[in-house]
C-alpha positions in Angstrom: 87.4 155.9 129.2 85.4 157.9 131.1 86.1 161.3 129.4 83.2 159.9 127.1 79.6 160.2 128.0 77.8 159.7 124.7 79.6 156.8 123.4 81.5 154.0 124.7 85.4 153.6 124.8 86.2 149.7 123.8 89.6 149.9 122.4 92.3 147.6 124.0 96.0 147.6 123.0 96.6 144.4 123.8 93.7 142.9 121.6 94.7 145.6 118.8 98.4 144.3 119.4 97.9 140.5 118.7 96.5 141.0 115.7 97.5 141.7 111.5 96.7 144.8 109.9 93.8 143.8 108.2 92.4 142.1 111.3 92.8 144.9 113.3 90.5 147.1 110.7 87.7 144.2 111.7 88.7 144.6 115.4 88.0 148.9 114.9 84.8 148.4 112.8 83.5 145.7 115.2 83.5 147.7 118.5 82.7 150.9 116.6 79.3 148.7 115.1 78.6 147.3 118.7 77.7 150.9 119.8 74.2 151.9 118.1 75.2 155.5 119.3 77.8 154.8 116.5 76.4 153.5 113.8 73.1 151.8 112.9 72.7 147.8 111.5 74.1 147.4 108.3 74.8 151.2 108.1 78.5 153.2 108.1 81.7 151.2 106.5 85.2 151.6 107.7 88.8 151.1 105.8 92.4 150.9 106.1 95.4 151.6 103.4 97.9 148.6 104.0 100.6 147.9 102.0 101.3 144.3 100.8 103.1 141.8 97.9 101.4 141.9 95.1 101.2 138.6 94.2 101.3 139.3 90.7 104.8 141.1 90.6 106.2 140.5 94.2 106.7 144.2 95.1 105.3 146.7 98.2 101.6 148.0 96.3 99.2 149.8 98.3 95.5 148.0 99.1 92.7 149.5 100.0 90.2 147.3 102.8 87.1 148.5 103.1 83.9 146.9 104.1 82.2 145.5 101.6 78.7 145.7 100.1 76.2 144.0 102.8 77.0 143.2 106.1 76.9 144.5 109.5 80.0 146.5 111.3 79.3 145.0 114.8 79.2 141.3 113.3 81.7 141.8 110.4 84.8 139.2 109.7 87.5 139.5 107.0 85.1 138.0 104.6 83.3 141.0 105.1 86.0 143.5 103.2 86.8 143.8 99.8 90.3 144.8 98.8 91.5 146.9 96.4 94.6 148.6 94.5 94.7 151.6 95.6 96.6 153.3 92.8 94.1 151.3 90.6 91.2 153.1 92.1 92.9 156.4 91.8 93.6 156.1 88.0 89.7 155.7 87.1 89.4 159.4 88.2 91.4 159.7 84.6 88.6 157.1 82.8 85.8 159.2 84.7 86.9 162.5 83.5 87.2 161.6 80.2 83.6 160.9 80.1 81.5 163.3 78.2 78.3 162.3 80.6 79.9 162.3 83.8 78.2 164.2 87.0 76.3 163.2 90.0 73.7 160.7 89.3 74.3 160.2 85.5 75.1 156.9 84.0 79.0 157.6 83.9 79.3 157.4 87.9 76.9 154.2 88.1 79.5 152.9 85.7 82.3 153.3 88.1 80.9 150.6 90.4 81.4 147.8 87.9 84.8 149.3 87.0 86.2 148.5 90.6 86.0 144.7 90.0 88.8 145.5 87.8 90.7 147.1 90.8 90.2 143.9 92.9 93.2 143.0 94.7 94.6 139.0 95.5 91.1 137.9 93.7 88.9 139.4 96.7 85.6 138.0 95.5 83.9 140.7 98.2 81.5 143.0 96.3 82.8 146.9 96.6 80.7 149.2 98.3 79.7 152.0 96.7 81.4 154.3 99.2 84.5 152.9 98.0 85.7 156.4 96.6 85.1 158.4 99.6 87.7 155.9 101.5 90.1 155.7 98.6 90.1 159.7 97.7 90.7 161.0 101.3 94.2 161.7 102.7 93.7 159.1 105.6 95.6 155.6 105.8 92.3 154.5 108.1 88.9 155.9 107.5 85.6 155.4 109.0 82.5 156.8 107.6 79.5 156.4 110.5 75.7 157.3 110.8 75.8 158.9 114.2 72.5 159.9 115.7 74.0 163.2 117.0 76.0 164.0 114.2 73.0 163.4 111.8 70.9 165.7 113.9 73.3 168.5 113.0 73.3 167.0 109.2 69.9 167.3 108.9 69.3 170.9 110.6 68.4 173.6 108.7 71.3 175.8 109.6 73.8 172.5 109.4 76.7 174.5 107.8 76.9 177.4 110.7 76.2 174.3 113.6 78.8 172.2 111.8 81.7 175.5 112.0 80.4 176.6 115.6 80.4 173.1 117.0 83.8 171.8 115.8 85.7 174.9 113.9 88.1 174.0 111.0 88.4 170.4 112.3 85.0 169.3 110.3 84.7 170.8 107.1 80.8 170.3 105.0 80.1 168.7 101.5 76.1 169.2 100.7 73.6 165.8 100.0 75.1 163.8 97.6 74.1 160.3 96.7 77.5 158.2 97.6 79.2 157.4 94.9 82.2 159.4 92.5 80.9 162.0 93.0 81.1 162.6 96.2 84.2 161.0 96.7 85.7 163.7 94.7 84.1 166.3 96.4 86.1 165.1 99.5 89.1 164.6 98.1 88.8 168.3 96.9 87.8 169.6 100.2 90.8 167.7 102.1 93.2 169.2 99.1 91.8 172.7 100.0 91.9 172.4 103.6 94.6 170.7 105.1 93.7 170.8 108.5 90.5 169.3 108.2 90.1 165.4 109.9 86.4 165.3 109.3 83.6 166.2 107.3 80.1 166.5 107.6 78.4 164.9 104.5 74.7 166.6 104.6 72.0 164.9 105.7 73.5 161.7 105.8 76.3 161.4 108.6 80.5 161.9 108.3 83.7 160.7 107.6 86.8 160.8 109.8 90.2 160.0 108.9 93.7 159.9 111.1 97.2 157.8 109.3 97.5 155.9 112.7 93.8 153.4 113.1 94.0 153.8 117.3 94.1 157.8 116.1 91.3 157.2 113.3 88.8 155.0 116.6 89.5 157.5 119.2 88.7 160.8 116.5 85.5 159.1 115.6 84.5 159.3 118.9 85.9 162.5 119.8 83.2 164.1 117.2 80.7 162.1 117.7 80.9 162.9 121.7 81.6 166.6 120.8 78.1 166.5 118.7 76.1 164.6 121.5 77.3 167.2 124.4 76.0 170.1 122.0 72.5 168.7 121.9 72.7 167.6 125.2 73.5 171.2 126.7 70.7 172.7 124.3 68.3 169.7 124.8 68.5 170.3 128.4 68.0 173.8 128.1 65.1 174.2 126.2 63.4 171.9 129.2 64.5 168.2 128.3 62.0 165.2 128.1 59.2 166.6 129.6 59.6 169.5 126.5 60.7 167.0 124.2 58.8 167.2 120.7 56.6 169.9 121.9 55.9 168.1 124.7 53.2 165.4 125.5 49.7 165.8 124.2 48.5 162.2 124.9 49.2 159.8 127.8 50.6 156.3 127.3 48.2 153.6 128.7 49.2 151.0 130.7 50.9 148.4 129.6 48.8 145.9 129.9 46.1 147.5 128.6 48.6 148.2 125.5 49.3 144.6 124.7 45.5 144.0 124.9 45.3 146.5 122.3 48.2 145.2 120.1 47.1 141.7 120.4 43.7 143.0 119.1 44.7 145.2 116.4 47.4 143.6 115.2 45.9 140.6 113.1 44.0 142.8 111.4 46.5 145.3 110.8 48.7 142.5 109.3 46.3 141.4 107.1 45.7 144.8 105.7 49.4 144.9 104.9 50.0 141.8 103.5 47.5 141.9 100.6 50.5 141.7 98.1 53.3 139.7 99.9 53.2 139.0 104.6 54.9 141.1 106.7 56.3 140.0 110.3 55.3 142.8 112.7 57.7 144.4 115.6 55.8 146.4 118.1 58.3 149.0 120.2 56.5 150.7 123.2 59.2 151.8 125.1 59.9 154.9 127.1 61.7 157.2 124.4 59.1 155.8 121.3 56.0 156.5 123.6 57.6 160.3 124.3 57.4 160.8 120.2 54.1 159.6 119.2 52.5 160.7 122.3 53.9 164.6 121.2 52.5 167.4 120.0 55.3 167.7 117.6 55.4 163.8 116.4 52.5 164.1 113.7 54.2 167.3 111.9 57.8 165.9 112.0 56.0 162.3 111.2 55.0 163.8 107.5 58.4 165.2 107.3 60.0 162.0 107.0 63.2 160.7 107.5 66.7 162.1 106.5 69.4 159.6 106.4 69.4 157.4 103.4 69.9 154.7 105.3 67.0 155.3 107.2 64.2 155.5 104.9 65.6 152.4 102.7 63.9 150.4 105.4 61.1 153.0 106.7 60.3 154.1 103.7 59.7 158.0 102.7 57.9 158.6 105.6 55.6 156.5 108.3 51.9 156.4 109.0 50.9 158.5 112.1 47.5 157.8 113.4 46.2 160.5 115.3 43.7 158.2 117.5 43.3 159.7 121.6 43.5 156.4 123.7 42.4 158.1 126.5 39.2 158.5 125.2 39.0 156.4 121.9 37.7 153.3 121.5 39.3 150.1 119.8 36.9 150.6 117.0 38.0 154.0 116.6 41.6 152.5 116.5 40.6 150.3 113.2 38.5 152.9 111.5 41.8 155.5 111.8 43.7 152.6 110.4 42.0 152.0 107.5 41.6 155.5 106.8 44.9 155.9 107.3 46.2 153.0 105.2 44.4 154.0 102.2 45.6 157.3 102.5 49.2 156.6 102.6 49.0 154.2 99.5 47.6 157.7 97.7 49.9 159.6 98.8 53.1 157.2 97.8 51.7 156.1 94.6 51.7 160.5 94.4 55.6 159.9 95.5 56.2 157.8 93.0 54.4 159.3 90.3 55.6 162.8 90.3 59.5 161.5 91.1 59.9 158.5 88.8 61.8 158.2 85.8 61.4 156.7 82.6 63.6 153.9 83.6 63.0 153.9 87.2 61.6 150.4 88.2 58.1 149.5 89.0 56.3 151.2 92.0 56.9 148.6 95.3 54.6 147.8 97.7 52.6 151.0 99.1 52.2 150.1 102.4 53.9 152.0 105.5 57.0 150.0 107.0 56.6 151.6 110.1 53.1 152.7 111.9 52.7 155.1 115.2 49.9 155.0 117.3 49.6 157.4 120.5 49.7 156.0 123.7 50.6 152.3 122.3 53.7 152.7 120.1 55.2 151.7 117.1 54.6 148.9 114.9 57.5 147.7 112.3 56.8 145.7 109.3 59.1 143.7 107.2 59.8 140.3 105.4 61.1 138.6 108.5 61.4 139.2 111.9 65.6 140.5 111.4 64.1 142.9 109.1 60.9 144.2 111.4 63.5 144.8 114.1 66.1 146.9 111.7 63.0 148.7 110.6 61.8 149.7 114.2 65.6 150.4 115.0 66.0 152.8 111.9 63.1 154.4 112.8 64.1 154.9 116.9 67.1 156.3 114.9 65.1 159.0 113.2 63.2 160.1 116.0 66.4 160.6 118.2 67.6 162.5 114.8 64.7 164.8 114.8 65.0 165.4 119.1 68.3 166.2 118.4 67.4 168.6 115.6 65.1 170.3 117.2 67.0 171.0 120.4 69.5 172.4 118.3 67.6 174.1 115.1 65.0 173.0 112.9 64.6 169.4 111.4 64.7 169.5 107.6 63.8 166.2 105.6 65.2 164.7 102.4 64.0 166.3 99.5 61.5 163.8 98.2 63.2 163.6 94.3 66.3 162.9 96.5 65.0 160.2 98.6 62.8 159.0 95.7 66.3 158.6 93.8 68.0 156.5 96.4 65.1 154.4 96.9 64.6 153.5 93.2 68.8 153.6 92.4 68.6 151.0 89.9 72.2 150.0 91.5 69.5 149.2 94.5 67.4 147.5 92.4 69.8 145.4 90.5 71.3 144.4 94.4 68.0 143.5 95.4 67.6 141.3 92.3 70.5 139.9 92.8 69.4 138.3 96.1 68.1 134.5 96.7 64.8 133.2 95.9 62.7 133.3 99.3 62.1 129.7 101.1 59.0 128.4 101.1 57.7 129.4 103.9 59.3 132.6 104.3 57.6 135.4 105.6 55.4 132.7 107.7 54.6 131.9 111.3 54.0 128.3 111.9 53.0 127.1 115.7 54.4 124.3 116.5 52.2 122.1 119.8 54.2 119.8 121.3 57.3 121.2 120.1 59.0 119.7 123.1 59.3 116.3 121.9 59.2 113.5 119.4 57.0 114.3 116.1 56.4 117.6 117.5 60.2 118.7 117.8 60.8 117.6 114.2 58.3 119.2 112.5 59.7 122.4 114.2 63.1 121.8 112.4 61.5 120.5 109.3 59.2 123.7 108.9 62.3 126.2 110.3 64.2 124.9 107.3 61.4 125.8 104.6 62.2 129.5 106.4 59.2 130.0 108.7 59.1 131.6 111.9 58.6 129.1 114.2 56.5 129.0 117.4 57.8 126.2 119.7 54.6 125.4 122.0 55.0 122.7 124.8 53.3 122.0 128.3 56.4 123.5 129.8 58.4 126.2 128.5 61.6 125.0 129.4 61.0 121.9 126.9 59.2 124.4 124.3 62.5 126.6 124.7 64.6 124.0 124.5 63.7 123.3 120.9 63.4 126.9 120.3 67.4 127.5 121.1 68.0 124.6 119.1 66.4 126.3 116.2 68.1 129.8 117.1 71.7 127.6 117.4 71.1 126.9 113.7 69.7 130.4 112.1 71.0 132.7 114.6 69.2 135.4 116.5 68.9 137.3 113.2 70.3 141.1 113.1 68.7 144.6 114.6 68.3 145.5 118.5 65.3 147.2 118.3 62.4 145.8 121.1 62.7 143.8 123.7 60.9 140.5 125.7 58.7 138.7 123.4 58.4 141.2 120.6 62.2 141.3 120.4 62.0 137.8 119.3 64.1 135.9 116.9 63.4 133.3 113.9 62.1 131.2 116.9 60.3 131.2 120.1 59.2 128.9 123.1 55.7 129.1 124.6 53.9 127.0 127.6 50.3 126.4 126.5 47.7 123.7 127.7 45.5 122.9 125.0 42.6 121.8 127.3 42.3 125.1 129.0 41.0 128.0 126.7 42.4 131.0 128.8 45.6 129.5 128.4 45.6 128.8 124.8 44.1 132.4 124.1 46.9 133.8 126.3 49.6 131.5 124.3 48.4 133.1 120.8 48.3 136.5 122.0 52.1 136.0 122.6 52.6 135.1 119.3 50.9 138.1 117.6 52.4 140.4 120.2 55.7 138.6 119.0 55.2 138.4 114.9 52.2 140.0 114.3 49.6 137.5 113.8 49.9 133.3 112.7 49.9 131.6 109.6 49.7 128.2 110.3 49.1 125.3 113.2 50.2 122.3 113.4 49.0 120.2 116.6 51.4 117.5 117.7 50.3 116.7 121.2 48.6 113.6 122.2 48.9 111.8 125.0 48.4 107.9 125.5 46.7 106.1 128.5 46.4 102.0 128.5 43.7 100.2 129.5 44.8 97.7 132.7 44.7 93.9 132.3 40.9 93.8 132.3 40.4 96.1 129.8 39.2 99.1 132.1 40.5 102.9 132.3 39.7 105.1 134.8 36.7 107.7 134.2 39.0 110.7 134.9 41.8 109.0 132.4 39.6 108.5 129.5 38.2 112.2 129.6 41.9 113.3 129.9 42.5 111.3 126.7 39.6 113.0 125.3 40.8 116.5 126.8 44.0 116.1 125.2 43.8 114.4 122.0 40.4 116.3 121.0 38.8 118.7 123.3 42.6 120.4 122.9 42.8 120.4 118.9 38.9 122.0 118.5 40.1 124.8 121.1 43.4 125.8 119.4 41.0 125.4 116.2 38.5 128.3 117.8 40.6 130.3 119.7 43.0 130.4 116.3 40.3 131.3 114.0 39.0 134.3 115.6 42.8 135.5 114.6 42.9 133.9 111.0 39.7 136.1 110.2 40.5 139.3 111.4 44.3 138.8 109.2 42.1 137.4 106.4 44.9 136.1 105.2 44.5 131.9 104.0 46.4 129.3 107.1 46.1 126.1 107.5 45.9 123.4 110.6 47.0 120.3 110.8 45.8 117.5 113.5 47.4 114.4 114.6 45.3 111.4 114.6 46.7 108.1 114.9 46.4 104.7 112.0 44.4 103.4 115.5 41.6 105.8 114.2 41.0 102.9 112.2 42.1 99.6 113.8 40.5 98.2 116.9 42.6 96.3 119.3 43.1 95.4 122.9 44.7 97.5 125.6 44.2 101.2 124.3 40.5 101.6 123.8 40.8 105.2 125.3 43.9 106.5 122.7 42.1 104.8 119.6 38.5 106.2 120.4 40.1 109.3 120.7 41.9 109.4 117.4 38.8 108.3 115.2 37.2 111.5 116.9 40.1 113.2 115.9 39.7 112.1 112.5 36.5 113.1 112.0 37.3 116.6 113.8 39.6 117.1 110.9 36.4 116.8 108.7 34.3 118.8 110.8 36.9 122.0 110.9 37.5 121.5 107.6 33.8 122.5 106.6 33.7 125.1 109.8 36.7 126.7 109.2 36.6 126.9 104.8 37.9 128.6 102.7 40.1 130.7 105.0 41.9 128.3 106.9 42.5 124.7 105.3 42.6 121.7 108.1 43.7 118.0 108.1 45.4 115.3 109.2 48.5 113.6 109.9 47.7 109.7 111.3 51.2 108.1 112.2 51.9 104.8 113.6 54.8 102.8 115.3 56.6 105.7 115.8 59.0 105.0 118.6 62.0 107.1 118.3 62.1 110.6 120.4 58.5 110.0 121.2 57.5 111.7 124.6 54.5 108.6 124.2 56.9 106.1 124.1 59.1 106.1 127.8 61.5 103.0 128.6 58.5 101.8 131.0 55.8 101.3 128.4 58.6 100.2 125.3 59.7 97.4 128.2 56.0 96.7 128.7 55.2 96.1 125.1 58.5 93.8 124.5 57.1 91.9 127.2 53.7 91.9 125.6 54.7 91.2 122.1 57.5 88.2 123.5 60.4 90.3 122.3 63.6 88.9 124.1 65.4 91.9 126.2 67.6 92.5 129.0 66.5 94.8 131.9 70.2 96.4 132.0 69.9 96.7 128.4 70.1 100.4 127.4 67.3 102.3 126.4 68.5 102.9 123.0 68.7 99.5 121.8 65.5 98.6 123.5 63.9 101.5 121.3 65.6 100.4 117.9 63.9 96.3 119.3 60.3 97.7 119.6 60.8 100.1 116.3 61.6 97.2 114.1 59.7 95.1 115.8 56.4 97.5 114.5 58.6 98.2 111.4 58.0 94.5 110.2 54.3 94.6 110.5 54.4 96.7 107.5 54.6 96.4 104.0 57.9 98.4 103.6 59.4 96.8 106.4 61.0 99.8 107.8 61.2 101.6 111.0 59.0 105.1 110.8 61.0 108.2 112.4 59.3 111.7 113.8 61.2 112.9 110.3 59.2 111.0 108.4 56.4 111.9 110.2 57.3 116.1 110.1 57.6 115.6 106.0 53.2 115.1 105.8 52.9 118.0 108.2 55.2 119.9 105.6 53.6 119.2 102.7 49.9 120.1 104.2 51.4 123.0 105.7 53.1 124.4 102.3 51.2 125.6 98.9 52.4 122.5 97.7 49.3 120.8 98.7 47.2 123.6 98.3 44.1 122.4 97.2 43.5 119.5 99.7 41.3 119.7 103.1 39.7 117.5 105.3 42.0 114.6 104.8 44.0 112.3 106.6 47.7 111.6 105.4 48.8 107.7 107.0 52.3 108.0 107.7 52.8 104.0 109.2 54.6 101.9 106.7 51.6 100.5 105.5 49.9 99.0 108.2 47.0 97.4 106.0 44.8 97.0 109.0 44.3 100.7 108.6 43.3 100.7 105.0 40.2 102.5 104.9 36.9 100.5 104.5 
């Protein structure tokens, strides 16, 4: 509609029309979640009072949806919502005020969470929020609580009650900072009792909640205030000078941005490493426009310290972020790290302080003391969080918070979260017990593993194999369509993963595509650059490109074939060893690399003198790095054999020419397939287990030398072939 500037109209009748009641409360919160303007990821719940047959006595009982504990509004389903007796929920304001230690934060209101498994409608097995009261204690049949940028700009101004009256009169009423829970969903309910005119209110510091008896009423009111909100800071924004005043205005200039992802890919590594000392991070980097206007401010170190406001902002950023007041017009890249440091170690003071003078005696251990969320003049902002989903939610919160405090200070003065009240959120043991409750990281979880020669065969397998143990994976081919293509198939299975915040290459998902030839240096460099510009830094490399030439009828190869082979098979593996060091040691964090050799490292035979030479070097590369690269980085070997299935190495030309050689009967016609599955257990019966070898089979070894569960072994070779005892060592 275009009555709305600030937001974005998506309600259709006709969609709303074709659908049930509770399916049309999915339908509202997905289109309200779509619009960050709305709502952040993960953040704001909605809900609808529908009546239905109890299935327990057949009558008309009224149930409360609303969305559930975890979960994203834009992506929600049915699933998604818990469901609840509404005059069940109701009737524990009875068992509440009957307890003698009821009151905001005490035990009695924690207790009320568990209690609403007991108000579970139809055996719903969705966990309740805890925002649950708030729904069920307001007048409205249809609810939706949100986390509007421009309606927590007013929420977290210092004169919020007078904006909140002058901006939307009786229609918006005001209930201070409470933690959600009971509590606050009686302090609603007595608010709507007192003023019956009021549709909204303003929950301090936090966001609001709207409600309306008809849901198309309860969408379009949302917006009404949200777009009433964002015109106010707009008109004031505007007048007080706009971008170019924005913050204070700009005290630094914003390098170029090539010159900034020189600098990232520099710093970064490094940065990661200092970190991850107790458990990795995957990194974000956001340099945008709007992010470059805050940290480039005058204003953006004072309103840095401040912190965040909304609770569902510093759950991810934490109390507050690290500002680094380095000039990058004049600074220099060492200047950059020293301010880091410095900077680090203060912040871990300063939240251990947090945490000492808030905790208490049963709040849970102290966390990890690192900043989330880092800001750098004239470069950006760098997110941090357990995988790449999370990094991007962080740097999206954060984007959040800045447009927060522009939007406070256009209008008033931005105010923080007291700290006792942030620390209490943070430490909730409800919060704790939640994040308790959630499964055991994978294996490789919090990982990046490059995959080289991703496009294919082995290579392609690995990928999956390692993408299942929950790294990040780096899909590296000759071509990036191929290196893609194995990427989307990666991203088909896990998903892009939630949070809008960056875009290109840093907006990544769990997986991404890259074009990299090993034999040229620049282009390797320029390949793992991407990668830290994309995660952060690297964890481990696995090398599955090879490439084989055959030697003609009389034995010869070409001169510029055989030092291809070479190029390839070893020159390739010792740059991506070189080039990849120089990043493992300024992470300091322990990797490993693992190199393909071949089981003709140690059999001589006729036809591929060029291929086998260049494996044994291979082999004793592995050694060599190994040594070199200790104890940072741990590096061997994966030698596979008869490997004929999906192998790039193995077209229908040359699986034809070896039938021929080895006096295999086939049919020209005869489909590839079953000219493949010939040749394979042709090979297959060489061996001593008689079976055919598969690029699964092959992807296992490059698991295990990749995972902790071979932790203490380097410099070896692991024979994947069957058992080919030509190859036994001698």
């Amino acid at each position: 509609m275009s009555s709305y500037r600030f937001v974005n109209y998506s309600w259709d009748d006709a969609k709303a029309a074709s659908l049930d009641p509770v399916g049309r409360l999915v339908y509202r919160s997905n289109i309200l979640g779509a619009d960050q303007r709305i709502t952040n990821t993960g953040g704001g719940n909605t809900s609808s009072k529908l009546v239905e047959k109890d299935p327990l006595s057949g009558e008309q009982t009224e149930v409360l949806w609303v969305k559930g504990s975890g979960g994203d509004l834009r992506t929600a389903g049915r699933e998604f919502f818990s469901s609840l007796y509404q005059s069940k929920l109701v009737s524990l304001q009875k068992v509440y005020g009957e307890r003698g230690d009821k009151g905001l934060k005490s035990q009695a209101e924690d207790d009320m969470v568990a209690a609403y498994t007991h108000c579970t409608f139809n055996l719903n097995p969705r966990a309740s929020s805890i925002d649950t009261p708030l729904h069920s204690f307001v007048p409205g049949k249809h609810v939706d609580h949100m986390h509007p940028n421009a309606i927590i700009s007013i929420a977290a101004s210092k004169r919020c009650v007078e904006l909140t009256k002058e901006i939307f009169g009786g229609a918006m009423d005001y209930v201070p900072w409470m933690r959600p829970g009971f509590e606050l969903g009686l302090a609603m309910q007595e608010i709507a009792r007192n003023n019956p005119g009021t549709r909204a209110i303003m929950m301090g510091q936090h966001g609001f909640i709207a409600w309306a008896n008809d849901d198309k009423e309860c969408y379009k009111q949302t917006l009404d205030f949200i777009e009433k909100a964002a015109a106010y800071i707009d008109q004031k924004y505007q007048a007080k000078g706009g971008d170019a005043a924005a913050f204070g205005g700009g005290r630094y200039q914003s390098l170029a941005q090539e010159k900034r992802s020189e600098l990232f890919a520099a710093i970064l590594p490094w940065l990661r490493g200092q970190v991850s000392q107790q458990r990795r991070f995957i990194g974000t980097v956001q340099d945008d426009e709007k992010i470059l206007r805050f940290v480039n401010s005058h204003h953006a170190p004072r309103l840095a310290e401040l912190g965040t406001s909304c609770p569902d902002h510093f759950l991810r950023t934490k109390i507050k972020p690290l500002y680094i007041p380095w000039d990058p017009q004049h600074g220099t890249l060492a200047d950059l790290k020293k301010l880091l440091s410095e900077g680090l170690a203060k912040y871990r003071q300063d939240y251990k302080a947090y945490y000492d003078k808030c905790k208490h005696d049963n709040s849970p251990a102290m966390r990890d003391a690192n900043p989330t969320v880092v800001l750098i003049p004239g470069l950006g902002l760098i997110a941090w969080g357990k995988d790449k989903s999370e990094s991007r939610v962080t740097a999206e919160f954060y984007n959040c918070a800045v447009e927060v405090m522009r939007g406070a200070e256009a209008i008033d003065e931005y105010i923080a979260l007291p700290q006792q009240e942030a620390f209490d959120i943070e430490y909730w043991l409800l919060e704790e017990a939640k994040l308790k409750r959630m499964p055991a990281e994978k294996e490789l979880a919090r990982q990046v593993a490059v995959v080289i020669g991703a496009g294919s065969g082995i290579g392609k397998e690995t990928a999956h194999r390692l993408s299942k143990e929950g790294a990040h994976i780096v899909c590296v081919d000759l071509k990036t369509e191929t290196a893609q293509a194995t990427a989307d198939e990666l991203i088909g299975k896990l998903g892009q993963g939630i949070g809008v915040a960056g875009s290109g290459i840093s907006g990544c998902g769990p997986a991404i595509g890259l074009a990299a030839n090993i034999t040229d240096r620049a282009s390797v460099r320029a390949m793992l650059d991407q990668i830290i510009l994309a995660y952060g830094g690297i964890d481990h490399i696995a090398v599955t490109a090879g490439v084989f030439w055959p030697s003609d009828t009389t034995g010869h190869i070409p001169d510029d074939k055989w030092a291809f082979t070479f190029a390839v098979n070893v020159t390739g593996s010792y740059i991506v060893a070189d080039e990849a060091y120089k990043t493992w040691k300024e992470q300091g964090l322990k990797g490993s690399l693992v190199l393909t050799t071949s089981a003709n490292a140690a059999v001589a035979k006729k036809g591929s003198v060029a291929y086998d030479t260049s494996k044994a070097a291979a082999n004793h590369l592995v050694r060599e790095l190994a040594i070199e690269l200790a104890p940072l980085v741990r590096v061997n070997g994966v030698a596979p054999a008869t490997v004929v299935q999906g192998s790039a190495m193995f077209p229908r030309d040359r699986v034809i020419g070896s039938l021929a050689k080895y006096n295999i009967a086939y049919s020209e016609d005869e489909a590839t397939e079953s000219l493949v599955t010939k040749l394979a257990q042709f090979y297959a019966d060489r061996t001593l287990t008689k079976t055919p070898i598969t690029p699964a089979d092959q992807a296992e070894a490059y698991f295990l030398l990749i995972s902790q569960r071979l932790s203490k072994t380097t410099g070896q070779i692991i024979t994947v072939d069957g058992g080919l005892h030509e190859a036994f060592l001698r």
